[in-house]
C-alpha positions as CSV (number, residue, x, y, z in Angstrom):
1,X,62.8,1.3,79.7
2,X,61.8,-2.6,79.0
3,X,58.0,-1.7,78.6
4,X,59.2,1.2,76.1
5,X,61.0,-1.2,73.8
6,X,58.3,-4.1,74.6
7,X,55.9,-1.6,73.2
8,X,57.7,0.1,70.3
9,X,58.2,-3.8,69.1
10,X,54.8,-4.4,69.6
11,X,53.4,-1.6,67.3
12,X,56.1,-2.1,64.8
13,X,54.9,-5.8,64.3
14,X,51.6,-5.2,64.4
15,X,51.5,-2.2,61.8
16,X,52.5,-4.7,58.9
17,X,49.2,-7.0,60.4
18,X,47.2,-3.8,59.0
19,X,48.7,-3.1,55.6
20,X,47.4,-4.3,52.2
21,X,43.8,-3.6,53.5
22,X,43.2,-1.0,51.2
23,X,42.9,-0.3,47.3
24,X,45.8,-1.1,44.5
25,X,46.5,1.1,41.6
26,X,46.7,-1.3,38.2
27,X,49.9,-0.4,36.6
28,X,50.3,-3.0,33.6
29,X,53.6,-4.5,33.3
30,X,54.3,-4.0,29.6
31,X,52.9,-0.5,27.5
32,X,49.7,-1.9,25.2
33,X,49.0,-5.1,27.1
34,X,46.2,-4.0,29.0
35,X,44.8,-5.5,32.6
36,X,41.8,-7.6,32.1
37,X,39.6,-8.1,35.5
38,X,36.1,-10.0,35.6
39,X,35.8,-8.4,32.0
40,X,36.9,-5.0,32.8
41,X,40.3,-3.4,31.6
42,X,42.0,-1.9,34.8
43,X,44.7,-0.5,33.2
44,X,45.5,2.6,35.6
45,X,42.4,2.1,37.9
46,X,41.7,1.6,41.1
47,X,40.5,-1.8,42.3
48,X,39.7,-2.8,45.9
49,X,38.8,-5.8,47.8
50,X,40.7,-8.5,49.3
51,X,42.1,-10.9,46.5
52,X,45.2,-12.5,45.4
53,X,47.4,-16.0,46.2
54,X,48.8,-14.6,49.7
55,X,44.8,-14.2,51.1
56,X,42.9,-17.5,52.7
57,X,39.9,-16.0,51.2
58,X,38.6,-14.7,47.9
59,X,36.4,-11.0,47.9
60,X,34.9,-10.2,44.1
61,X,37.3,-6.8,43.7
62,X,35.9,-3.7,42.6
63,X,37.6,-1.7,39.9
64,X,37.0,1.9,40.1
65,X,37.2,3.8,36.4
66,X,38.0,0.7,34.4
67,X,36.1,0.5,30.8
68,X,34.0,-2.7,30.2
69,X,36.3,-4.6,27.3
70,X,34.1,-6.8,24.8
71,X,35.4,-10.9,25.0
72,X,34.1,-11.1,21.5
73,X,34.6,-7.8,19.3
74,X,31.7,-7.1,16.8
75,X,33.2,-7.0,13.8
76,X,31.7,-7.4,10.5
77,X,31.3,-10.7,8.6
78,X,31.6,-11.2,5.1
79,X,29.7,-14.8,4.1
80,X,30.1,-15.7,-0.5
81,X,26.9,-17.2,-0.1
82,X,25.2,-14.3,0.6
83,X,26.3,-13.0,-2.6
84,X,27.0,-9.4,-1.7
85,X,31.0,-7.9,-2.0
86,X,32.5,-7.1,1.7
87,X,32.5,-3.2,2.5
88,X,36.6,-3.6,3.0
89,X,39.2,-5.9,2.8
90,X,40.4,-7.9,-0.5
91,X,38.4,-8.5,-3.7
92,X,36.3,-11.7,-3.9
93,X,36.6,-13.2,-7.3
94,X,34.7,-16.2,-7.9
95,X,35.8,-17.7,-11.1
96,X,33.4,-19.0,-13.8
97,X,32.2,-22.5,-13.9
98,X,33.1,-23.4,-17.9
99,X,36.8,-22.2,-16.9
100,X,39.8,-24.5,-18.4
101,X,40.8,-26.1,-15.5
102,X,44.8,-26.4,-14.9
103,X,46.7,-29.7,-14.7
104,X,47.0,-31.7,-11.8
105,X,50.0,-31.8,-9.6
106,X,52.4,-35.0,-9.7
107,X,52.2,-37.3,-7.2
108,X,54.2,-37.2,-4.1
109,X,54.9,-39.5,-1.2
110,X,57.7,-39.1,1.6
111,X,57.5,-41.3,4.6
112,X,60.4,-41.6,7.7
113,X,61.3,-44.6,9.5
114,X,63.5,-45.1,12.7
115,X,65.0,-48.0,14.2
116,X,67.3,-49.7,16.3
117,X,70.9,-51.1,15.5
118,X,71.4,-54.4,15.5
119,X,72.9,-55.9,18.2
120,X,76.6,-56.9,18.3
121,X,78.0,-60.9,18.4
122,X,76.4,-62.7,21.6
123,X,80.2,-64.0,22.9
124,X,79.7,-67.3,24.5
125,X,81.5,-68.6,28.2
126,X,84.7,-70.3,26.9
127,X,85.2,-73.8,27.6
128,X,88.4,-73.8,29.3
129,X,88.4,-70.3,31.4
130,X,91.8,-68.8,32.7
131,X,92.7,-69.8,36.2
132,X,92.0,-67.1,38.4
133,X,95.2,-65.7,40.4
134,X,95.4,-64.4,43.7
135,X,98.1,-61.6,44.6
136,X,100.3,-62.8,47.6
137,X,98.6,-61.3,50.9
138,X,100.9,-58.7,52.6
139,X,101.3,-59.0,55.9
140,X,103.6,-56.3,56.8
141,X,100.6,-53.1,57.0
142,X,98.6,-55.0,59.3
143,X,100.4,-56.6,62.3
144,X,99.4,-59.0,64.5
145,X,101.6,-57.8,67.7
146,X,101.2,-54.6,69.0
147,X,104.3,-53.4,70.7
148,X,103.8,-53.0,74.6
C-alpha cells in the first residue's frame, strides 16, 4: 500500500515538471491592441519555444500564422518645398509675399518666485533662570523590608 501512494505522489509531482513544454495560443488582453513579437503581430497565433521571466534560458519563439506588422508605416509625405498640393488632407495656402502684415502682439512677461519664511525671534538664555524643584521622593511603593 506505501509503494502505491509513494508512486501515485511521485507521478503527480513529476507531471507538473513536464507541462509548459509545448505551444501558447496569443489571446491579447484588450480587443484592438494587438501582440507584437520580434516584429510579428501574434494576435490569435500559435507561438512555440521556451521563453518568458519563469525560464533560466531564453529560445527565439516561433509564431505560427502571425502577419509581419511594419515598425515604420509607409505613408505618404507631403514636403511645401516641393511645390506640388498633397493628394489628401487640408489645403496648403501659402500667402503672398507683398501681404499687409498684422500688428504685433503686446508684450508679456510672468515670472514665479518661492521662498522661505523668515525665521521667528532667536530667544536668548535668561540671566537669572528659575530654580529647578525636585518633587519629594516617595518611599512608600518601594520598600526597603520585605516581610519574612
Amino acid at each position: 500500500m506505501r509503494i502505491g501512494v509513494t508512486l501515485a505522489l511521485f507521478i503527480a509531482t513529476t507531471s507538473t515538471a513536464c507541462a509548459g513544454g509545448g505551444f501558447e495560443i496569443v489571446i491579447p488582453g484588450r480587443p484592438g491592441v494587438p501582440v507584437i513579437i520580434n516584429g510579428v503581430d501574434a494576435s490569435y497565433a500559435v507561438v512555440e519555444g521556451d521563453w518568458g521571466l519563469g525560464k533560466g534560458t531564453h529560445v527565439e519563439p516561433t509564431v505560427y500564422g502571425g502577419r509581419y506588422v511594419d515598425p515604420v508605416p509607409r505613408v505618404g509625405h507631403y514636403y511645401p518645398s516641393a511645390g506640388r498640393k498633397p493628394g489628401y488632407g487640408r489645403l496648403e495656402v501659402e500667402p503672398p509675399a507683398n501681404r499687409r502684415l498684422p500688428q504685433p502682439a503686446e508684450s508679456y512677461h510672468q515670472s514665479w518666485s518661492a521662498q522661505s519664511a523668515p525665521l521667528p525671534a532667536q530667544s536668548n538664555v535668561p540671566v537669572d533662570p528659575p530654580e529647578i524643584i525636585y518633587a519629594p521622593r516617595d518611599d512608600r511603593r518601594w520598600p526597603h523590608h520585605l516581610p519574612r
